[in-house]
C-alpha positions in Angstrom: 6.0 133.6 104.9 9.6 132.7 105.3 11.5 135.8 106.7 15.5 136.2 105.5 18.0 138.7 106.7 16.8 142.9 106.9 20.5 143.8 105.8 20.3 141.4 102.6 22.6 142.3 99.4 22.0 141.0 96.3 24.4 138.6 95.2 25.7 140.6 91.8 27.4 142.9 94.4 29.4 140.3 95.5 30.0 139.2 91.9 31.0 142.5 90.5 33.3 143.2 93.2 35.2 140.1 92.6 34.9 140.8 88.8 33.2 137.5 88.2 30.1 140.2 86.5 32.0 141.5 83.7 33.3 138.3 82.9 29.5 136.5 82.7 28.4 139.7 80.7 31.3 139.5 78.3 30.6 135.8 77.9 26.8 136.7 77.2 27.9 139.3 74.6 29.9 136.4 72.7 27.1 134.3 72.3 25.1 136.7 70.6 27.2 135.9 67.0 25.8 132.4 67.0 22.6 133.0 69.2 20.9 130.5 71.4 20.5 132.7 74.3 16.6 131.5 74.6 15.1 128.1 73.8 13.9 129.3 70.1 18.2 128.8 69.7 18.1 130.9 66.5 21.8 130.4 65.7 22.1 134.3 64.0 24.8 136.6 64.4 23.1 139.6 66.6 26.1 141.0 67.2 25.8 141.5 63.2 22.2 142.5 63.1 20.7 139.6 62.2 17.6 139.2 63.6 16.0 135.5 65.0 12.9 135.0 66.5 12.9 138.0 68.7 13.4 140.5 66.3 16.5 141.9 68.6 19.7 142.9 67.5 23.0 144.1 69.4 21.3 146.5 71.4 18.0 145.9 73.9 14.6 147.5 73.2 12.7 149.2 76.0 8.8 149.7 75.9 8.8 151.5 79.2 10.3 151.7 82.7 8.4 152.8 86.0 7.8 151.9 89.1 4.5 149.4 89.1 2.1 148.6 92.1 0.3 146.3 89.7 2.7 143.4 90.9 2.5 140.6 93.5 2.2 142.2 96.7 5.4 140.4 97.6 6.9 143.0 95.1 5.0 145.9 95.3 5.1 147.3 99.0 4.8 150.8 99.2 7.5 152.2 97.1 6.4 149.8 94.1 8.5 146.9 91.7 10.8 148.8 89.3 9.7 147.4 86.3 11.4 147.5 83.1 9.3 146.6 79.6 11.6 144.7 77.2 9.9 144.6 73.8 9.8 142.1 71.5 9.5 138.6 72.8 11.0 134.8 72.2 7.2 133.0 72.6 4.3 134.6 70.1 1.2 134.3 72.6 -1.5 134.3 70.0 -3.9 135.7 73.1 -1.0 138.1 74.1 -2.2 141.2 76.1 1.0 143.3 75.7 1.3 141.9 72.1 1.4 146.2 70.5 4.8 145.3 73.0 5.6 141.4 72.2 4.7 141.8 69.1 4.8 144.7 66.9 7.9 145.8 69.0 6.9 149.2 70.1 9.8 151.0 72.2 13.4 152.2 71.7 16.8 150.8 71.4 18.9 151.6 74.6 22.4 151.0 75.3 23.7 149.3 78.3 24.4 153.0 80.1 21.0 154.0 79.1 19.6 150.6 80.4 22.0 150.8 83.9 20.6 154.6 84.3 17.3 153.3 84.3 17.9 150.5 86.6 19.9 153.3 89.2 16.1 155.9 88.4 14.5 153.4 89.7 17.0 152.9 92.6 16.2 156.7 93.8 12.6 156.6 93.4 12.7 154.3 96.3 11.2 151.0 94.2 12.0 147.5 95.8 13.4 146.0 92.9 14.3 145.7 89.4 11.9 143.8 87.8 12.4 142.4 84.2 9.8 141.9 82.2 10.2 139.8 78.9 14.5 139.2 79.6 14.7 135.7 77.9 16.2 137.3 74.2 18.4 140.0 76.2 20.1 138.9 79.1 23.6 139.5 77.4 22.3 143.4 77.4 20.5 142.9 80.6 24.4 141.6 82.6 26.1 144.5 80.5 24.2 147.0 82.0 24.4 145.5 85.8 28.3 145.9 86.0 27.6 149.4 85.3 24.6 149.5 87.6 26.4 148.1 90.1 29.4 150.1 90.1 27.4 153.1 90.5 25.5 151.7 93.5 22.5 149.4 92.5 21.4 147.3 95.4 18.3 146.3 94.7 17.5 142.4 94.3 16.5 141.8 90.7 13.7 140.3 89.3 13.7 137.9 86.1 10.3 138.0 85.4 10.1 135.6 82.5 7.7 133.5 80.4 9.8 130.4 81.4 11.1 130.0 77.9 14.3 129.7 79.3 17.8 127.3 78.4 20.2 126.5 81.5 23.4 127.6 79.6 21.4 131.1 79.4 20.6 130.2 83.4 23.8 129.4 84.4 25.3 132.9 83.7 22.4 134.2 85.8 23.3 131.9 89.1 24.2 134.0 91.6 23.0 137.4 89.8 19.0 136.9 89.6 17.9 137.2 93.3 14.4 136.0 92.2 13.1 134.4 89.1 8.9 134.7 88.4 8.5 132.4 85.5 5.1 132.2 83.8 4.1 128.3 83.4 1.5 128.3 81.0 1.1 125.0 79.4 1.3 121.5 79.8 2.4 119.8 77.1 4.9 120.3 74.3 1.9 120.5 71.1 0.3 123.4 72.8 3.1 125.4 73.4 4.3 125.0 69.2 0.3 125.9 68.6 -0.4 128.8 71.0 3.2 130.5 71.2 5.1 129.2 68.4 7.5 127.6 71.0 8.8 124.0 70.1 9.2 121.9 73.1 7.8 124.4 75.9 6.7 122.3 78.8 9.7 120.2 78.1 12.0 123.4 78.2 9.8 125.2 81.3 9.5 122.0 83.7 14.3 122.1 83.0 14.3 125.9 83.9 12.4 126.0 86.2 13.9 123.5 88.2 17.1 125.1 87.4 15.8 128.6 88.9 14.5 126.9 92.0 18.0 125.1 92.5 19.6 128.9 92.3 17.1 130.7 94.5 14.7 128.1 96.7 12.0 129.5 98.0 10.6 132.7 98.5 12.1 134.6 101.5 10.8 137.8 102.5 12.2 140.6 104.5 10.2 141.6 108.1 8.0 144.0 105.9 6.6 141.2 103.5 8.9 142.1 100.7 10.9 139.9 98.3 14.6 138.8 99.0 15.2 135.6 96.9 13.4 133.0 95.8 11.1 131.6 93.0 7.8 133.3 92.2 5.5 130.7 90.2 2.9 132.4 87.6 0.8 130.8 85.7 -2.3 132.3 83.7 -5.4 130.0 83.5 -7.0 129.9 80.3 -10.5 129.2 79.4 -11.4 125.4 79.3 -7.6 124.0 79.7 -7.7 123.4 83.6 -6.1 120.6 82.3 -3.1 121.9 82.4 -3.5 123.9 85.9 -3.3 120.3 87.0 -0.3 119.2 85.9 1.5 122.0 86.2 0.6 122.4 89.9 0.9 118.6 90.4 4.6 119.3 88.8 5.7 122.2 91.1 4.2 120.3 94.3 6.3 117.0 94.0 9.2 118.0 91.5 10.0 121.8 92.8 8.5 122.6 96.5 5.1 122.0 98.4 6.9 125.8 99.5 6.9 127.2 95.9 5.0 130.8 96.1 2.3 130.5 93.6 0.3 133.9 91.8 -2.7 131.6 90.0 -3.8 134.6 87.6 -7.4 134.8 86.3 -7.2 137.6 84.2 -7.5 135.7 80.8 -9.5 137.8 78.6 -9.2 137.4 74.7 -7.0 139.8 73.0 -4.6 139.9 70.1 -5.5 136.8 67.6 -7.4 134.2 70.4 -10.5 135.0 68.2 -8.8 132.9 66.0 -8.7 130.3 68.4 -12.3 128.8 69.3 -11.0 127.5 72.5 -9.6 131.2 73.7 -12.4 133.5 72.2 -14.0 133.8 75.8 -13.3 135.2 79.3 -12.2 133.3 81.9 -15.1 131.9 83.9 -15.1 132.8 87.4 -15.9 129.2 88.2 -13.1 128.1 86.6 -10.4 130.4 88.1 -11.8 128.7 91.5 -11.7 125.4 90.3 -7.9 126.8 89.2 -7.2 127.7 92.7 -8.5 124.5 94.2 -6.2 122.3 92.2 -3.7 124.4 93.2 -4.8 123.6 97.2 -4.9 119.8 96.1 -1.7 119.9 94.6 -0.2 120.8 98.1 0.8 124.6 97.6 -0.1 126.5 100.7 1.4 129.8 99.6 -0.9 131.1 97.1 -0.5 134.9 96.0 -3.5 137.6 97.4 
């Protein structure tokens, strides 16, 4: 594990005290009356309440907020990763496990104080980080709320934990804010992505962002107790019979992002929401096949494979 610097701060700090912050979040905010903040580039007027893809107006919608030692351990430690649940989604997983979340939109709006108070709770329950889960459709809300996290005190890195669905405009207002991105690669080629999630041109869009992340953060770097600075996470849930594309995706990150990359191969595939509808994804994962997952992940080159 590559060790960084104990008395790391996160680079929004830097960004909000030179005002640089305010000015990304007001440009986020703009965007919202012709939206293309995520790849669905729905071109409604939020600001309006019209709604697009996501279902998400003006305002963020929170699920929950806590701290979560269900994480990678990279994240976790002992004081937990500060998660916030962002409902609503901009992919519709057809096997979603969250989907009373992604996709009946279960939670409350929030406003960007509400959302920065629950970033600074978080804070003083002694979590490692922020961790956002499902921030594709509300980063706009999500930068609003860090200039007033961060100018009551937030330190902790954050975490844009994603389902890689992600445009570089949208990125490139993050650089320099997210301290470490955890995108979720799921599939390998554009069809699947329209069939499964409803998401036109995913693997296209997911192999651009997340070499964009990588470009912002690297590699992981922990601190000296094993804990998450900065850097890329790389998820990606194995599905039953497609270790077809476990291969190319782990063939992708080992030549085109980093031999380096700190990979999370999940197994945890079980069907849920509509996969019954989908012959392919009406079974659990075998465990064979989440070793054979593994394995291509060894072949591929990547050495730094999650607990």
């Amino acid at each position: 594990m590559v060790t960084g610097n104990d008395s790391f701060i996160p680079g929004y700090v830097e960004l909000h005290q030179k005002g640089e912050l305010k000015k990304r979040a007001e440009e986020a905010v703009r965007r919202l009356a012709n939206c293309a903040i995520c790849a669905q580039v729905c071109k409604v007027n939020r600001l309006e309440g019209e709604l697009g893809v996501c279902r998400t107006g003006r305002l963020a919608v929170v699920s929950s907020y806590g701290p979560h030692h269900g994480e990678e351990d990279v994240l976790v430690g002992l004081g937990g990763s500060g998660t916030i649940f962002f409902s609503n989604c901009n992919l519709a997983c057809v096997f979603c496990q969250n989907y009373d979340i992604s996709a009946c939109g279960a939670g409350s709006e929030v406003t960007s104080e509400e959302l920065a108070d629950m970033m600074l709770r978080l804070q003083t329950r002694g979590c490692h980080n922020i961790n956002l889960v499902s921030p594709s459709h509300v980063v706009p809300q999500i930068l609003e709320a860090l200039v007033s996290a961060a100018d009551r005190g937030l330190r902790l890195p954050i975490v844009y934990n994603t389902g890689g669905y992600d445009v570089l405009p949208t990125l490139s207002l993050l650089d320099g804010i997210v301290d470490i991105y955890m995108p979720d690669f799921k599939f390998a080629d554009d069809e699947t992505g329209q069939r499964l999630a409803d998401a036109p041109r995913y693997f296209t869009v997911a192999q651009a962002a997340i070499r964009e992340m990588h470009r912002q953060v690297g590699d992981l770097v922990t601190d000296h107790r094993g804990i998450a600075q900065r850097g890329l996470i790389l998820r990606h849930l194995v599905m039953p019979g497609r270790l077809h594309d476990t291969r190319r995706i782990m063939e992708f990150i080992g030549k085109e992002i980093s031999p380096d990359t700190y990979v999370n191969v999940m197994g945890q595939y079980r069907p849920a929401y509509m996969a019954n509808k989908f012959p392919e994804l009406s079974r659990p994962l075998k465990l064979s096949e989440y070793l054979q997952a593994v394995a291509i992940a060894r072949e591929a080159g990547l050495h730094r494979l999650a607990n």
